[in-house]
N, CA, C and O atoms as a DFTB+ gen file, in Angstrom:
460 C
 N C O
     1  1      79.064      20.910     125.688
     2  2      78.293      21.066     124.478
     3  2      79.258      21.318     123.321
     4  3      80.151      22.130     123.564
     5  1      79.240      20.829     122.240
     6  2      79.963      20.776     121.092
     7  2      79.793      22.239     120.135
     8  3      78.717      22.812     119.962
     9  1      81.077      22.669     119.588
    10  2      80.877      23.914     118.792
    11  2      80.065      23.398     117.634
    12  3      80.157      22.229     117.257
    13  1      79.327      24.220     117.114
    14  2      78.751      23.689     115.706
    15  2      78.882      25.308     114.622
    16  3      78.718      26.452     115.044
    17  1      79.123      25.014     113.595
    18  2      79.263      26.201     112.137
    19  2      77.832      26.002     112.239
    20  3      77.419      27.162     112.252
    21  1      76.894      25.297     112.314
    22  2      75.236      25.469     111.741
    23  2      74.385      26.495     111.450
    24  3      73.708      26.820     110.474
    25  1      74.692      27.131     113.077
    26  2      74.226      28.724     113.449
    27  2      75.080      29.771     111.946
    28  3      74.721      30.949     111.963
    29  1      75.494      29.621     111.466
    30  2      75.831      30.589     110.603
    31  2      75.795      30.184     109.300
    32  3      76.175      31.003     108.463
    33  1      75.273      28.668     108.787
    34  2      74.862      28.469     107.469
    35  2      73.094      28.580     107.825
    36  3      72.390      29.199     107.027
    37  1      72.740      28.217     108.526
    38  2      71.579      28.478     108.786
    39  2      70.935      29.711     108.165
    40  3      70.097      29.812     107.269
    41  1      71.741      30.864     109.101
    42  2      71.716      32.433     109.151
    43  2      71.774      33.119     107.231
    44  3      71.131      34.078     106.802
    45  1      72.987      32.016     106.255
    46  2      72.886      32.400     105.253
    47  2      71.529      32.189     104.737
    48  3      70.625      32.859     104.239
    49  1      71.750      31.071     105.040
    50  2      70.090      30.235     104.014
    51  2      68.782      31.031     104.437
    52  3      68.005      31.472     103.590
    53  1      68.602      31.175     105.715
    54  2      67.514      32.436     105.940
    55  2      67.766      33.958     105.447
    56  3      66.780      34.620     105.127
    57  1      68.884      34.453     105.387
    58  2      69.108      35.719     103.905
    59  2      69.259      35.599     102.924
    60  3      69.460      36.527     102.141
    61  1      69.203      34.196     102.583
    62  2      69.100      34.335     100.792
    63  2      67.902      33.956     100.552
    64  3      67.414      34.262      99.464
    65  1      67.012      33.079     101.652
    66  2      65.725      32.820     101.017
    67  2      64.679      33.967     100.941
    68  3      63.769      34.014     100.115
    69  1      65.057      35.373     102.424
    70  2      64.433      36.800     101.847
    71  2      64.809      36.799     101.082
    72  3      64.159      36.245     100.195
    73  1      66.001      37.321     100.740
    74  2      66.446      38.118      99.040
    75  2      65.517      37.273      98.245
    76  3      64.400      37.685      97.933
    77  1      66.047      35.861      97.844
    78  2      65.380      35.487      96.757
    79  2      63.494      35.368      96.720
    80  3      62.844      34.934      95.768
    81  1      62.977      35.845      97.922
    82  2      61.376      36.047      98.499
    83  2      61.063      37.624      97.853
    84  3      60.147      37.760      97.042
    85  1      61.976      38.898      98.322
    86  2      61.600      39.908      98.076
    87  2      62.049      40.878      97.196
    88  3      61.589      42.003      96.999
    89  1      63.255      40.171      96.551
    90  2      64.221      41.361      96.187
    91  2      64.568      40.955      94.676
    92  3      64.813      41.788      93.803
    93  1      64.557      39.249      94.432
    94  2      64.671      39.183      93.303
    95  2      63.680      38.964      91.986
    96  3      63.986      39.106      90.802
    97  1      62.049      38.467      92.710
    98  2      61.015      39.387      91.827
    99  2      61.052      40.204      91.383
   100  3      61.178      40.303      90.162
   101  1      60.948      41.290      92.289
   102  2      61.061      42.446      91.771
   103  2      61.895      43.325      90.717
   104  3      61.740      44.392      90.124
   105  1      62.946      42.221      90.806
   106  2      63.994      42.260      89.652
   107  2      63.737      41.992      88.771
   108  3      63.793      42.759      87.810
   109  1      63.343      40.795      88.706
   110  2      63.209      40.229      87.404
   111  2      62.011      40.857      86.292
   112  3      61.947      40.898      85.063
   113  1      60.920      41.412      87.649
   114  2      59.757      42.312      86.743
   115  2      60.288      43.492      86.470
   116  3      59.849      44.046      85.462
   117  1      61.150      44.063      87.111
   118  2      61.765      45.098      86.354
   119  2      62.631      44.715      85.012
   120  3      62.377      45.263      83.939
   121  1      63.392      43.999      85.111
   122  2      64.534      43.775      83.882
   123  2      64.055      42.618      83.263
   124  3      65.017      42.248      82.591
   125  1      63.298      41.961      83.119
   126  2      63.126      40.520      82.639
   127  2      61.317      40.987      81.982
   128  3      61.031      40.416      80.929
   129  1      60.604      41.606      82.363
   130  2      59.380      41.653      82.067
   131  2      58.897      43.327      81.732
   132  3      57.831      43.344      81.116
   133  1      59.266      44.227      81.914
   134  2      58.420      45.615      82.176
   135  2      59.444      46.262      81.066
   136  3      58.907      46.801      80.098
   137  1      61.155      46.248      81.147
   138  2      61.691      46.558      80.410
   139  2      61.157      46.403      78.962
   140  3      60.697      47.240      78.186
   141  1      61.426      44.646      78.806
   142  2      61.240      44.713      77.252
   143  2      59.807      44.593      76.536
   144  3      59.426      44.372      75.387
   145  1      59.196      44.850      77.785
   146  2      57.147      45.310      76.880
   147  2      57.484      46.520      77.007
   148  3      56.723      46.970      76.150
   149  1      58.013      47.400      77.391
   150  2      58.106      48.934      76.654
   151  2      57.480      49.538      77.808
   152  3      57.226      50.718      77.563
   153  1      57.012      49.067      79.371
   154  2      56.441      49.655      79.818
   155  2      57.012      51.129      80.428
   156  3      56.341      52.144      80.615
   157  1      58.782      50.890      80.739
   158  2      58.761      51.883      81.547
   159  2      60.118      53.108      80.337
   160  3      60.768      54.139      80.512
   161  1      59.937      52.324      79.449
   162  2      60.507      53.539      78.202
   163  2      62.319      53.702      78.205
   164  3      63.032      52.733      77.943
   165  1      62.747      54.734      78.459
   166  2      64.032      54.294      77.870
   167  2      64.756      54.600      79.269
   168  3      65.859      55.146      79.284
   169  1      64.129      54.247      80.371
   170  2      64.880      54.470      82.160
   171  2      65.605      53.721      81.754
   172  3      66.605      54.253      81.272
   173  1      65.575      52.059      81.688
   174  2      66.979      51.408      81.372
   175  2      68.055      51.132      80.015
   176  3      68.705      50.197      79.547
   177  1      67.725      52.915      79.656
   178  2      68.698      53.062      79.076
   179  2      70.279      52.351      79.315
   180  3      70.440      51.888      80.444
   181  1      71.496      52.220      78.323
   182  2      73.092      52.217      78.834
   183  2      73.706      53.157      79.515
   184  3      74.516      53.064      80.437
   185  1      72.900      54.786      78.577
   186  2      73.629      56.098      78.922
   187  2      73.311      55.967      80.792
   188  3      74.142      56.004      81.700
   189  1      71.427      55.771      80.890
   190  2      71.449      56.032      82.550
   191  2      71.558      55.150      83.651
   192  3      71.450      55.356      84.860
   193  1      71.827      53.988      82.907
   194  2      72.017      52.818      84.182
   195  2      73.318      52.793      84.405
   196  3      73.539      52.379      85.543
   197  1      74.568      53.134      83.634
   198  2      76.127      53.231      83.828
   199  2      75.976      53.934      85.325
   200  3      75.750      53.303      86.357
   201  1      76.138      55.300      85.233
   202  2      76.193      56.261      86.276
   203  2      75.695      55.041      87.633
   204  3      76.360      54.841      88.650
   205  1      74.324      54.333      87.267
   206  2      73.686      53.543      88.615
   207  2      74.602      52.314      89.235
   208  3      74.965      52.036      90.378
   209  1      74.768      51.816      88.163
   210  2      75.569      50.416      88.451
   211  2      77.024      50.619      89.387
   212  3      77.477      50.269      90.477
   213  1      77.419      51.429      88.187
   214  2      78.633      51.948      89.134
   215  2      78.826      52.639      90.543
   216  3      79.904      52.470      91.113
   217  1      78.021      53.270      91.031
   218  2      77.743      53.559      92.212
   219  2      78.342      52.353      93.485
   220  3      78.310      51.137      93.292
   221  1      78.763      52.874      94.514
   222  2      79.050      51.812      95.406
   223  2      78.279      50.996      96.536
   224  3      78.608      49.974      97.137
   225  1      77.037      51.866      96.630
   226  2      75.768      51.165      97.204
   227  2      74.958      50.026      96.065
   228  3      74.633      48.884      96.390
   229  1      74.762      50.555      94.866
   230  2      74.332      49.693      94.155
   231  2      75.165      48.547      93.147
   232  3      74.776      48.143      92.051
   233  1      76.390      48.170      93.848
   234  2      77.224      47.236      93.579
   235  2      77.109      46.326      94.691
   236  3      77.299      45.111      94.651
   237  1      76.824      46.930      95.553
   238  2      76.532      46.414      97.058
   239  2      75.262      45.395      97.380
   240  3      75.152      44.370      98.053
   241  1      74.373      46.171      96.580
   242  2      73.241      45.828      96.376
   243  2      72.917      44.508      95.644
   244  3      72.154      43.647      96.083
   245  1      73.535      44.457      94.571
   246  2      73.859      43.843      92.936
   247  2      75.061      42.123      94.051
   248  3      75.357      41.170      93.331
   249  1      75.303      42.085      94.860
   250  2      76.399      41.686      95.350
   251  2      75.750      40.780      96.145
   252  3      76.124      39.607      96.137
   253  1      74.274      41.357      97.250
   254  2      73.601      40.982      97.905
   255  2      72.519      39.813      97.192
   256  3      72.487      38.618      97.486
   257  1      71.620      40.540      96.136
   258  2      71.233      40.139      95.012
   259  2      72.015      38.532      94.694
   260  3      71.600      37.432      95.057
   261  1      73.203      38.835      93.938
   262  2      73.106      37.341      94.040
   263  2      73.932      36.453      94.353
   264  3      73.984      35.373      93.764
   265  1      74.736      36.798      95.374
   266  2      75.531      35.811      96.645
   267  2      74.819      35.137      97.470
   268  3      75.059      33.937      97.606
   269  1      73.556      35.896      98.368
   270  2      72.919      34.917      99.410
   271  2      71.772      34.190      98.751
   272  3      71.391      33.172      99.329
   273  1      71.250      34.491      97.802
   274  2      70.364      33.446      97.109
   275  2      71.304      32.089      96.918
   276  3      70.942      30.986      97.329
   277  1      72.478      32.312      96.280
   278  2      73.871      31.239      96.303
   279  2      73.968      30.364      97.761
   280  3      74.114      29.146      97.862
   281  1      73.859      31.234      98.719
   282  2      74.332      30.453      99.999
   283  2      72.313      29.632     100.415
   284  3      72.079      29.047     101.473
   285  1      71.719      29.747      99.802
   286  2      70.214      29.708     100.115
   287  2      70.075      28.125      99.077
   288  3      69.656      26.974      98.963
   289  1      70.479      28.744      98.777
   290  2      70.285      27.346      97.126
   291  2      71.455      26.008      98.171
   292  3      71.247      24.957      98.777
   293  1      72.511      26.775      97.903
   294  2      74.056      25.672      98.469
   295  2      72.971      24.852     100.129
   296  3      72.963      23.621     100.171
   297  1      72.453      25.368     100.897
   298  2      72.125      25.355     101.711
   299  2      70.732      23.737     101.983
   300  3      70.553      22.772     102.725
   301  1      70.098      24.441     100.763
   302  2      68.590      23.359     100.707
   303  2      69.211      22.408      99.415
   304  3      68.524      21.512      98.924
   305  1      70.374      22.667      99.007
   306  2      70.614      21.333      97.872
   307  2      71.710      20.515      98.617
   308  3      72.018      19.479      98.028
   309  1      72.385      20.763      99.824
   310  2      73.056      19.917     100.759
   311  2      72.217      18.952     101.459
   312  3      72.660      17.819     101.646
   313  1      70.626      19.395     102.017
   314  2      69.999      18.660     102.663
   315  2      68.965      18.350     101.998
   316  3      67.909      17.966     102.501
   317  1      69.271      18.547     100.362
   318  2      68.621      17.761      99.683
   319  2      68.814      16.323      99.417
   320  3      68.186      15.286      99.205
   321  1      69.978      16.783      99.532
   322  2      70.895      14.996      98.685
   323  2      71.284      14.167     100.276
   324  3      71.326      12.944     100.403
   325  1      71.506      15.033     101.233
   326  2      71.433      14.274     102.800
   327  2      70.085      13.365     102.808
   328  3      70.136      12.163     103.068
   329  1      68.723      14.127     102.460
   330  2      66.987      13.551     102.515
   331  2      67.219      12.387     101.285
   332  3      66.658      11.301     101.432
   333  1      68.087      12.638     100.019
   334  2      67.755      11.410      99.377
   335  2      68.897      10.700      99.289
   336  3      69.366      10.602      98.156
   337  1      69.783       9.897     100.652
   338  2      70.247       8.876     101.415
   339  2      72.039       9.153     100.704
   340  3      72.794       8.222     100.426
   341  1      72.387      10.656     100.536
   342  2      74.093      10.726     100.519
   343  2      74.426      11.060     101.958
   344  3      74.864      12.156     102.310
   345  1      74.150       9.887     102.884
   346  2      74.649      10.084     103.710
   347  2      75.846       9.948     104.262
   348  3      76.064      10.368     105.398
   349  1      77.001       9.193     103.343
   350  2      78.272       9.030     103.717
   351  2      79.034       9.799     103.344
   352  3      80.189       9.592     103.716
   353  1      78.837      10.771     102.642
   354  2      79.635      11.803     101.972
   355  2      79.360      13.183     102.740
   356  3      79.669      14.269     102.250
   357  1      78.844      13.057     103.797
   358  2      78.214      14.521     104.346
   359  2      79.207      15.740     104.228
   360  3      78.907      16.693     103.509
   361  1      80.410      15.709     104.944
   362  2      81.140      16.772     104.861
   363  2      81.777      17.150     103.032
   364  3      82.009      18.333     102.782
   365  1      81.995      16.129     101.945
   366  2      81.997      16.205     101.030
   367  2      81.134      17.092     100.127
   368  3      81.480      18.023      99.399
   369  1      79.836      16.532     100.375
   370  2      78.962      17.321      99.977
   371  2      78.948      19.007     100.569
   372  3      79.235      19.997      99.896
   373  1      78.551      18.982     101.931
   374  2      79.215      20.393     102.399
   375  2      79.808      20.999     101.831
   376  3      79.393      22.082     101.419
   377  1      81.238      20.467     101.533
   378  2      82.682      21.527     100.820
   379  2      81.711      21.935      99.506
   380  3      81.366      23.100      99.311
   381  1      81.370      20.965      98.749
   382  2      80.975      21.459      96.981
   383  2      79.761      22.128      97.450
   384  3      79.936      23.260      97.000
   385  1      78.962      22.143      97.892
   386  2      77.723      23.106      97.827
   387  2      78.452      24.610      98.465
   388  3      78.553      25.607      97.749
   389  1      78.915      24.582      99.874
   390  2      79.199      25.896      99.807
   391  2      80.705      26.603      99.428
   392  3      80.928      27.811      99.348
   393  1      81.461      25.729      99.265
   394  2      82.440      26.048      98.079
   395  2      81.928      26.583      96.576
   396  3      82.573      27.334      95.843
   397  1      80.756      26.073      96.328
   398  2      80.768      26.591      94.767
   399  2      79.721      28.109      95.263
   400  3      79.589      29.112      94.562
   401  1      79.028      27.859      96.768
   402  2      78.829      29.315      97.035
   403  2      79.483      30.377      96.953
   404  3      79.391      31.411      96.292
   405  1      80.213      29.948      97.782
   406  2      81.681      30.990      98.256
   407  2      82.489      31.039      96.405
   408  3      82.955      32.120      96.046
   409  1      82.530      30.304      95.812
   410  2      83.429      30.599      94.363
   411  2      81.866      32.058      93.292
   412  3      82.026      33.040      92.567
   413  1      80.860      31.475      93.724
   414  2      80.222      32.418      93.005
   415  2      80.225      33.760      93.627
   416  3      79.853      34.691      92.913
   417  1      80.616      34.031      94.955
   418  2      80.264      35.071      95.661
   419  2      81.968      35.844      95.288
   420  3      82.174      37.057      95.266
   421  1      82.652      35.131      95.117
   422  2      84.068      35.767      94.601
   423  2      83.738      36.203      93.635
   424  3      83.541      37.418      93.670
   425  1      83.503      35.489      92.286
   426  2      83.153      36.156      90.975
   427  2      82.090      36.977      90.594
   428  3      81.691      37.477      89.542
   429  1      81.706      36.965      91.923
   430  2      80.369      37.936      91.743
   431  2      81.126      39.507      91.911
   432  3      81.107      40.543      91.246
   433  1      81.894      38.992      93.378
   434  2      82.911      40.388      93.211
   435  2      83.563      41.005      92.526
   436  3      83.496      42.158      92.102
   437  1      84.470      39.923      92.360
   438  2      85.326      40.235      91.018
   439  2      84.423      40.893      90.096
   440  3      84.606      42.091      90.311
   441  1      83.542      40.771      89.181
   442  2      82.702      41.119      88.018
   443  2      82.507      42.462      88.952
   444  3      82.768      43.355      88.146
   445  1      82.250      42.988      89.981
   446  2      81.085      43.790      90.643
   447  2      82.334      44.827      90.591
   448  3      81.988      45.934      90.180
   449  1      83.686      44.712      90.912
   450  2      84.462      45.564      91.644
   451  2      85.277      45.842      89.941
   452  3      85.844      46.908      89.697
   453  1      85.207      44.881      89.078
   454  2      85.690      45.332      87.885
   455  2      84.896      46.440      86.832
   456  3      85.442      47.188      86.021
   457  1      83.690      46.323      87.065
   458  2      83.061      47.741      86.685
   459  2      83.048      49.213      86.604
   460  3      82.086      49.795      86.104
C-alpha cells in the first residue's frame, strides 16, 4: 500500500472548516458588528485589549483563528481547480495553495510573536 500526505491535509481542512464554522462568527459579531453599534461599550477598549492580546494563550488563540481557516480554504481551492479540469498541474497547484498556507501561517506568527 502506498504512503499518502492526504491523511494530514485532510485533518487541516477539517480544523479549519470548525474554526471557520464556530470560532470565527463569533468573531466577527464581536469585532465587526456589536463593537461598533455601541453594544458592548468601551470592553474593546486599546487600554483593555493590550493586556489580552498579549497574553500567550490568546496569541495562541489569534494564531488558531487564522492559520487553519488558511489550510481549509488552501484545501477546497486545490480541489476546486482539480473539479474544473487543472488536471495536469496537480502537484503544482498543491505547492501554491498550501505554500501560500504555510507563508500565511508564518506571518501570522511573525505579526503574533512581534506583539
Amino acid at each position: 500500500m502506498a504512503r499518502t500526505r492526504e491523511p494530514f491535509w485532510w485533518l487541516l481542512f477539517a480544523a479549519g472548516g470548525t474554526v471557520a464554522a464556530f470560532l470565527v462568527p463569533v468573531h466577527i459579531l464581536l469585532t465587526g458588528i456589536a463593537v461598533p453599534a455601541g453594544w458592548i461599550g468601551d470592553a474593546f477598549a486599546y487600554e483593555r485589549i493590550l493586556p489580552l492580546v498579549t497574553h500567550p494563550l490568546s496569541r495562541l488563540y489569534l494564531f488558531v483563528l487564522i492559520t487553519l481557516p488558511l489550510f481549509h480554504w488552501a484545501h477546497r481551492f486545490r480541489f476546486t481547480l482539480a473539479d474544473l479540469g487543472l488536471h495536469g498541474a496537480r502537484r503544482l497547484v498543491a505547492v501554491l495553495c498550501y505554500g501560500s498556507a504555510f507563508l500565511g501561517a508564518i506571518l501570522a506568527a511573525v505579526v503574533l510573536v512581534s506583539l
